[in-house]
C-alpha positions as CSV (number, residue, x, y, z in Angstrom):
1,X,0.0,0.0,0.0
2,X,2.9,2.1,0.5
3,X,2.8,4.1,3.2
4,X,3.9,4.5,6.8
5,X,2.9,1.8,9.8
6,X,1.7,4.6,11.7
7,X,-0.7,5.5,8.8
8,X,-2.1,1.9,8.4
9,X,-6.0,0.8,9.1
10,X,-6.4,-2.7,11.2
11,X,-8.4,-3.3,7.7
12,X,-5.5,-2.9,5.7
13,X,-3.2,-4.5,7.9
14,X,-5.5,-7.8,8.2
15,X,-6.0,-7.6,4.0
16,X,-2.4,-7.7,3.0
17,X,-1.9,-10.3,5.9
18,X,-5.1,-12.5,4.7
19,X,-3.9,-12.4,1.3
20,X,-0.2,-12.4,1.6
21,X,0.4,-14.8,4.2
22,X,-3.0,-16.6,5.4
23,X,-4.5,-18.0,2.0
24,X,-1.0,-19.2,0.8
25,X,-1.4,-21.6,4.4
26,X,-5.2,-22.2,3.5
27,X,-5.0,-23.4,0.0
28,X,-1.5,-25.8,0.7
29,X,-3.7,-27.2,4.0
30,X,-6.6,-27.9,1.7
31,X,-4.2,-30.2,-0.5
32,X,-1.7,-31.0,1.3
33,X,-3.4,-34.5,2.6
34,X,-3.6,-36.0,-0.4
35,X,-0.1,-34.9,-1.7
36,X,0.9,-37.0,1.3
37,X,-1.0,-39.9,0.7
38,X,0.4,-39.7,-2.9
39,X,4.0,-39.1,-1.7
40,X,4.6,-36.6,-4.3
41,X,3.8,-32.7,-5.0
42,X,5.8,-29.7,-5.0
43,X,4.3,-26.8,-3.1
44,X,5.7,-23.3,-5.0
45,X,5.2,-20.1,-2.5
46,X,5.5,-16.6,-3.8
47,X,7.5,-14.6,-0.9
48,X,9.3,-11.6,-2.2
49,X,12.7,-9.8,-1.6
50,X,10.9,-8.5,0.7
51,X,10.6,-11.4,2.6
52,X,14.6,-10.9,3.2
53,X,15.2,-7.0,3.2
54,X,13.0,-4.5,5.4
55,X,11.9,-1.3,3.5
56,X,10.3,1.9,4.7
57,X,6.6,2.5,3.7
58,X,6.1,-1.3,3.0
59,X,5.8,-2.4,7.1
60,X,2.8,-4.7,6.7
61,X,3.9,-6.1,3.0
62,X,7.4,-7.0,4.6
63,X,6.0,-8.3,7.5
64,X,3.4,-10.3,5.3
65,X,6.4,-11.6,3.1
66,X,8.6,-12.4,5.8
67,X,5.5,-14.5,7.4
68,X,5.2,-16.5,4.2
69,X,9.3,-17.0,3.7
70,X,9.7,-18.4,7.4
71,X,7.0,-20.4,7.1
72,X,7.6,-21.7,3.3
73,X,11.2,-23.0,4.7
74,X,9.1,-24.7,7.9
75,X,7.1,-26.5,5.7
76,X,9.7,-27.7,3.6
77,X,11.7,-29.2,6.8
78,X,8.7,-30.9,7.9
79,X,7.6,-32.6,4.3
80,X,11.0,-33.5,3.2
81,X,10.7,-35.4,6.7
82,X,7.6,-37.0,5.4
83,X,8.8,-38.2,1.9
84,X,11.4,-37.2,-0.4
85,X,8.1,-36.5,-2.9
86,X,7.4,-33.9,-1.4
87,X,8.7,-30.6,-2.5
88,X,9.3,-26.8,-1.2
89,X,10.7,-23.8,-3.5
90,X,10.1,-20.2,-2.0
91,X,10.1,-17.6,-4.2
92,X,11.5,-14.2,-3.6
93,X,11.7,-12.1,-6.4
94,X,12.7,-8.4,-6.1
95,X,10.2,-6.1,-8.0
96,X,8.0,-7.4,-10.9
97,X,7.0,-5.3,-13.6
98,X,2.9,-6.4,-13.0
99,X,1.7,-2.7,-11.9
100,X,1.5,-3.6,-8.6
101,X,4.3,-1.4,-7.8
102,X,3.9,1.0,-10.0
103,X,6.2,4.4,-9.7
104,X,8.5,2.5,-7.6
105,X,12.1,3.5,-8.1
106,X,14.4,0.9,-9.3
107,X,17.5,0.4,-6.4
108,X,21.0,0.1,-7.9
109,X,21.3,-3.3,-8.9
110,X,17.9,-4.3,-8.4
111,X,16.2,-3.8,-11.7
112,X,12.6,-4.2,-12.3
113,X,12.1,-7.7,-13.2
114,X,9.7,-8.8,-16.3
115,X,7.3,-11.5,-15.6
116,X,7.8,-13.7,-18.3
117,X,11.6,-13.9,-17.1
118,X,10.4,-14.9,-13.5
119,X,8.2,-17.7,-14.5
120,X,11.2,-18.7,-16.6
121,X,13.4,-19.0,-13.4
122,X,10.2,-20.5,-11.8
123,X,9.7,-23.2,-13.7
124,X,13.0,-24.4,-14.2
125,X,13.5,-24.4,-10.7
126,X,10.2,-26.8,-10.3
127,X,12.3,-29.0,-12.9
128,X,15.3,-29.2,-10.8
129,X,13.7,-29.2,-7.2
130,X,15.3,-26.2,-6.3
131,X,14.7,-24.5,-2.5
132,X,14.5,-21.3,-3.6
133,X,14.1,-18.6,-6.6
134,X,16.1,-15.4,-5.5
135,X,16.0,-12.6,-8.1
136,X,17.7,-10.9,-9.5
137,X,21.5,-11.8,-8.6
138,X,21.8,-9.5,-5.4
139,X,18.6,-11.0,-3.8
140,X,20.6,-14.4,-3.6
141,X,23.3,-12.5,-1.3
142,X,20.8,-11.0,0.9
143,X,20.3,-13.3,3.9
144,X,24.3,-14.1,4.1
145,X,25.5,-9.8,3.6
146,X,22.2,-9.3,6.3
147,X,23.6,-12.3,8.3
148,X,27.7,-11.1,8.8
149,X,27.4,-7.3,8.3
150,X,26.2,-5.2,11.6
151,X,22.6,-3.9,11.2
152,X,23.4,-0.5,11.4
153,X,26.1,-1.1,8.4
154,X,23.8,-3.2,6.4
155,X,21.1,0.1,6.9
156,X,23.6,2.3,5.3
157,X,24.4,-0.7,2.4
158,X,20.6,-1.1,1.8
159,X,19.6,2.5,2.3
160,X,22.3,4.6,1.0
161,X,24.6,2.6,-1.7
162,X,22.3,0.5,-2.9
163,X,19.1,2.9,-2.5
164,X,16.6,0.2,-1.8
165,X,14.8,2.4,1.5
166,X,14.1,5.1,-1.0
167,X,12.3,3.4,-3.4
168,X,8.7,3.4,-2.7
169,X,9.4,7.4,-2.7
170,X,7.5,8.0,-5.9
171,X,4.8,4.8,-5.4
172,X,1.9,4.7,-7.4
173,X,0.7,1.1,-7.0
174,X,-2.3,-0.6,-8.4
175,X,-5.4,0.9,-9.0
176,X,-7.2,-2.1,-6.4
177,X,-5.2,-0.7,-3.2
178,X,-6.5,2.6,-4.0
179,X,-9.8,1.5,-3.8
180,X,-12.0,2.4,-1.1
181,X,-14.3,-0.2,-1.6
182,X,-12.4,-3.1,-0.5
């Protein structure tokens, strides 16, 4: 939605949570029975970078994102426990050029990623049973550079070299989080 915590709704926050984090858990519960009975499936969960990388004005997104990336990699520890059948690949993609983020700015070395190229990466990593999609490049660095550098240091990384707190500055989004109606 882009904008500030302190400038959220408890409607908006349980929204981006329901969708972002909740249904993903609803829909996999709903099959997940008969994928163990069958001993085989492969579960695909669409985090985002932002499910590795806090960001000013996108609180509730990151904290819906986050939600879904912790609990993507639980699930995977507990089926690969069940059957080697069963797979897990979490998805966290930096920003996709769907207009969901539109007027975003682009952060050095993060550029806006077209969708046909993601499902591309997607797929193939279906094919090879692959843990996770991390794109572009950098994303795939993010939990180790987060992980050794001092999170004051990795602020100023993030924030000022790579530019990544700034840009939601210029956010237009999608027409549907606009909307009063929902």
């Amino acid at each position: 939605m882009g904008k500030e915590f302190k400038d959220h709704t408890h409607n908006d926050i349980d929204f981006t949570m329901s969708i972002n984090t909740n249904a993903a858990m609803h829909v996999t519960l709903q099959f997940l029975k008969d994928m163990i009975n069958d001993g085989r499936g492969h579960i695909v969960n669409i985090a985002s970078a932002a499910g590795l990388l806090a960001n000013p004005k996108m609180s509730v997104y990151v904290g819906s994102k986050w939600g879904i990336t912790g609990w993507s990699e639980s699930l995977r520890i507990e089926l690969e426990r069940l059957s080697r059948g069963l797979r897990v690949t979490t998805v966290n993609p930096s920003y996709i050029n769907t207009g969901m983020f539109a007027g975003v700015k682009s952060p050095l070395m993060l550029p806006i990623l077209h969708p046909e190229k993601a499902v591309n990466k997607i797929i193939n990593a279906i094919e090879k049973d692959k843990l996770f999609v991390r794109m572009p490049l950098l994303v795939k660095f993010l939990p180790f550079v987060r992980g050794i550098l001092p999170a004051r240091t990795f602020d100023w990384f993030a924030g000022k070299v790579l530019g990544v707190y700034e840009s939601m500055a210029g956010f237009a989004g999608h027409d549907y989080y606009k909307s009063a109606d929902r």
